[in-house]
N, C-alpha and C positions, 0 to 999 in steps of 0.2 A: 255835243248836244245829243247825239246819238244814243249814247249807253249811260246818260244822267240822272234817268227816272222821269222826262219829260211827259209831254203829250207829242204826239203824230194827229197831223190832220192830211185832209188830202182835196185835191182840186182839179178835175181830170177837166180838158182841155180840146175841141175841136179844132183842125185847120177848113177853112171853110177861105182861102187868101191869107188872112192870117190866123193865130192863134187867138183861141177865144174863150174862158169857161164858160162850160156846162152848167145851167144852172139847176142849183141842186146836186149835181152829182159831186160828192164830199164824202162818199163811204172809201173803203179800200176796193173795192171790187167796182166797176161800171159794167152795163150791159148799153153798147150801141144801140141807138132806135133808129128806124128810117131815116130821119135826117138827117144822121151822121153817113150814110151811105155814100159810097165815092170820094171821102175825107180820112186825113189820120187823125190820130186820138193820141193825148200822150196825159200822163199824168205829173204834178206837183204835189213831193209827199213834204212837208213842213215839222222838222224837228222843234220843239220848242220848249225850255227851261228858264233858268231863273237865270242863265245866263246870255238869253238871248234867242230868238232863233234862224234854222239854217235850211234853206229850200234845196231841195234835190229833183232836177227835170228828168225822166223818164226819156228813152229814145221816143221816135215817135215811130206807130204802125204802122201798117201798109194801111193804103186807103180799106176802106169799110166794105164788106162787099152785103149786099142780101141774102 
């Protein structure tokens, strides 16, 4: 899926108890805002082609600091 000429999406993720997307945040890059503060963040980058596709989770941060 990787190296097939697909698309990559992306889906970054707060713990806040548990995991939750962000909504909106779907670029490659996220900037934490205060609400994430005290939380880790992790992202979901989504391979995807004609043959299907394949989620990849990110570790997750340290919590968020200000």
């Amino acid at each position: 899926y990787w190296n097939n000429g697909g698309t990559i999406t992306y889906q970054w993720q707060v713990n806040g108890g548990s995991w939750a997307n962000i909504a909106g945040a779907t670029n490659g890059t996220y900037t934490p805002v205060v609400g994430d503060v005290g939380k880790p963040i992790r992202v979901i980058v989504t391979a995807t082609n004609s043959a299907g596709a394949t989620p990849a989770t990110s570790g997750a941060t340290g919590n968020v600091v200000s």
